[in-house]
C-alpha positions as CSV (number, residue, x, y, z in Angstrom):
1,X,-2.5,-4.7,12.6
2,X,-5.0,-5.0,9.6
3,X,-7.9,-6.9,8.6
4,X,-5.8,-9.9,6.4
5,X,-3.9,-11.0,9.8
6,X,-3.5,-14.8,9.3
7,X,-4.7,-14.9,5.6
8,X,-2.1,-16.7,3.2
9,X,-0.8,-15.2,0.2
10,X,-2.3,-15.4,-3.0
11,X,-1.4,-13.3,-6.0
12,X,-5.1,-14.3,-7.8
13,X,-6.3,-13.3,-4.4
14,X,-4.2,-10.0,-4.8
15,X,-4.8,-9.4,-8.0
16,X,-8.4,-9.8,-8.0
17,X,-8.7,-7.4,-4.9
18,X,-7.0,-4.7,-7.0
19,X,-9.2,-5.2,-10.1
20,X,-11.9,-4.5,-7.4
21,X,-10.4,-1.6,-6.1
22,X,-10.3,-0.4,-9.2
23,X,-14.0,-0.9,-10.4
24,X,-15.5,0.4,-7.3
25,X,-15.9,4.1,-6.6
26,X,-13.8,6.6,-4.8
27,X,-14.6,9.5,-2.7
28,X,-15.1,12.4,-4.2
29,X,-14.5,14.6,-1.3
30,X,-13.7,14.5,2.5
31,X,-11.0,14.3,4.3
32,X,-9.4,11.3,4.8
33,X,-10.6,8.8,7.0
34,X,-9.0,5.3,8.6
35,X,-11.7,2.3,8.8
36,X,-11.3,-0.6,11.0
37,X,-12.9,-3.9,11.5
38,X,-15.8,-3.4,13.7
39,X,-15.2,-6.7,15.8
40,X,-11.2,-6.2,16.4
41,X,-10.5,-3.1,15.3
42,X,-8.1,-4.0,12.9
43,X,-7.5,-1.4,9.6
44,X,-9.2,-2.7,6.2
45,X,-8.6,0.5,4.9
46,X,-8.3,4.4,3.9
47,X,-10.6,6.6,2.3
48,X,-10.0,10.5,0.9
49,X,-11.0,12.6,-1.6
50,X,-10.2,10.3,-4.8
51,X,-8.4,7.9,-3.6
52,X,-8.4,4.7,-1.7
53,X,-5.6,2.6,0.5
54,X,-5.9,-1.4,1.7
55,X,-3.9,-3.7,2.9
56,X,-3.5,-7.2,0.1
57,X,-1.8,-8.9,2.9
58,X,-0.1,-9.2,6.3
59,X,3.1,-11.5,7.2
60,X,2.8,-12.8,10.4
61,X,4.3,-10.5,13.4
62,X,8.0,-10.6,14.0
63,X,8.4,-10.1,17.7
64,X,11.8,-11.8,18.4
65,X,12.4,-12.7,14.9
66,X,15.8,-11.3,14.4
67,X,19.3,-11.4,12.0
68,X,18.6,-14.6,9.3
69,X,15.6,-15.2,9.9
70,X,14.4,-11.0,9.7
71,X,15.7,-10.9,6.3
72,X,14.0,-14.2,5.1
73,X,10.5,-12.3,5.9
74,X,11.8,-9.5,4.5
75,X,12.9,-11.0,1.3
76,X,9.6,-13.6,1.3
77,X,7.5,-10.5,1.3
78,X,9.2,-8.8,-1.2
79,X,9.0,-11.5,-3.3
80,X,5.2,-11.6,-3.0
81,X,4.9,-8.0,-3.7
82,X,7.3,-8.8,-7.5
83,X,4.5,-11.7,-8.0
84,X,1.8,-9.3,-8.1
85,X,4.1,-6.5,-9.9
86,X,4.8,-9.2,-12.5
87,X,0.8,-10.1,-12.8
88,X,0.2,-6.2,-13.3
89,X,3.0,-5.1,-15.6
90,X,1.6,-8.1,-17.8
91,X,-1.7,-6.2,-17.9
92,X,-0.8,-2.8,-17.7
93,X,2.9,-2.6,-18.7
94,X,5.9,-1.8,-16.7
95,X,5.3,0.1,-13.9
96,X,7.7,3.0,-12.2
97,X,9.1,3.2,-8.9
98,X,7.9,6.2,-6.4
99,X,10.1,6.9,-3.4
100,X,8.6,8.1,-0.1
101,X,12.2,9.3,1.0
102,X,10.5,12.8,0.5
103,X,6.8,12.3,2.4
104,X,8.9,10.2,5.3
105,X,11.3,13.7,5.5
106,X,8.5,16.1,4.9
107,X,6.4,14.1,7.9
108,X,8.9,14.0,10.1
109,X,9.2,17.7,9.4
110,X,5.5,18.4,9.8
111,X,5.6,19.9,6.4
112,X,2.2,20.0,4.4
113,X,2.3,17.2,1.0
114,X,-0.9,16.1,-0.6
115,X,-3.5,14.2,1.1
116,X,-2.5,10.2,-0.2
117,X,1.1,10.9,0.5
118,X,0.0,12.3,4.3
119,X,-2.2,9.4,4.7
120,X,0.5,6.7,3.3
121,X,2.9,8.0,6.8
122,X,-0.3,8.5,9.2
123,X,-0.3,5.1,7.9
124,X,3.2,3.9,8.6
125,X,3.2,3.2,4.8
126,X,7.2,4.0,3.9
127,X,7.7,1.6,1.3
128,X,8.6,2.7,-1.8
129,X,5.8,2.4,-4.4
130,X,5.1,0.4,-7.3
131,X,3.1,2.6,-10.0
132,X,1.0,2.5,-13.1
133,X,-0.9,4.5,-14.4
134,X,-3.2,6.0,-15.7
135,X,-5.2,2.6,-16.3
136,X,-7.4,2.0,-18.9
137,X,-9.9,2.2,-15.6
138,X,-11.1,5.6,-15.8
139,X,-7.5,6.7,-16.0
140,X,-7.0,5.5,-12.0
141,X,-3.9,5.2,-10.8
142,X,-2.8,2.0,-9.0
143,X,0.4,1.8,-6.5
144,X,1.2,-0.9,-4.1
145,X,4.2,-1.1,-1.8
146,X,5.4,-3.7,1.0
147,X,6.7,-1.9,4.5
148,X,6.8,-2.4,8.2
149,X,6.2,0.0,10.8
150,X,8.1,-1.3,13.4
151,X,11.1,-3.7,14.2
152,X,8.3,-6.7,15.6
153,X,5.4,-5.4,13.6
154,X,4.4,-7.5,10.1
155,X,5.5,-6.9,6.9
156,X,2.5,-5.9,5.3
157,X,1.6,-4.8,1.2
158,X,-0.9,-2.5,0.6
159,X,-2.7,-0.9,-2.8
160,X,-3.6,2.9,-3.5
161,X,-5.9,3.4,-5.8
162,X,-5.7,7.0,-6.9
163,X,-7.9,9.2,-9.5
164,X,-5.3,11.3,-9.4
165,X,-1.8,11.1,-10.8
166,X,0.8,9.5,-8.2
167,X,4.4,11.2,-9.1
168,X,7.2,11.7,-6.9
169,X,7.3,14.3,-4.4
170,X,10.1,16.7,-4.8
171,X,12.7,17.7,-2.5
């Protein structure tokens, strides 16, 4: 599914892959575009105009993982995703809650939103988002969220990095 199959969890790892996110530039026009790993094909990322969207990590797949055992890989990966909350709320604060309720109803609708929300559900990215913002970084927003696609698919937690401001879409 993406590019940090098979890597283990690390919030330092996490972390620092956010901080880098954060430093590096962001498009400053386009539409947006999916990138893959040229070997397998797997996505290691999102690009559009000023804003970016990675995966931190991927759980392992869950084909025929069912009842118990499900919710113990939901539960483990929402508990990495509050590790890396807790690290950034140290930093930056507390941060606020986005739901994609709306974007989820407004895709399934084919109804326009802006271009990061759009890209979030091209994505399959549903889970609700973890915010803070604007940063000290050039006033950049940060977001990251844990979801699944699929029943079998991974759990996987990704980061937006936004230049602009990432508030919830209304109904």
């Amino acid at each position: 599914m993406t590019g940090r199959a098979g890597e283990v969890f690390e919030t330092s790892r996490a972390v620092s892959d956010i901080e880098s996110l954060l430093a590096a530039d962001l498009p400053t026009g386009g539409l947006p575009v999916s990138e893959g790993d040229p070997v397998t094909g797997e996505w290691t990322g999102t690009r559009g105009e000023g804003f970016r969207i990675v995966p931190l990590w991927e759980s392992e797949a869950l084909t025929g993982v069912y009842g118990a055992e499900w919710n113990q890989a939901e539960d483990a990966a929402e508990a990495n995703l509050a590790l890396v909350a807790a690290e950034l709320d140290r930093r930056w604060g507390a941060h606020r809650k986005v739901s994609m309720r709306v974007p989820l109803f407004r895709d399934q609708a084919g109804e326009p939103m802006p271009a990061l929300f759009q890209s979030l559900c091209d994505l399959d990215c549903y889970g609700d988002l973890t915010i803070w913002g604007p940063t000290v970084t050039e006033g950049r927003w940060i977001a990251i969220s844990v979801n699944q696609s699929d029943g079998d698919a991974p759990m996987i937690m990704t980061v937006v990095v936004s230049q602009l401001p990432i508030i919830e879409l209304t109904d």
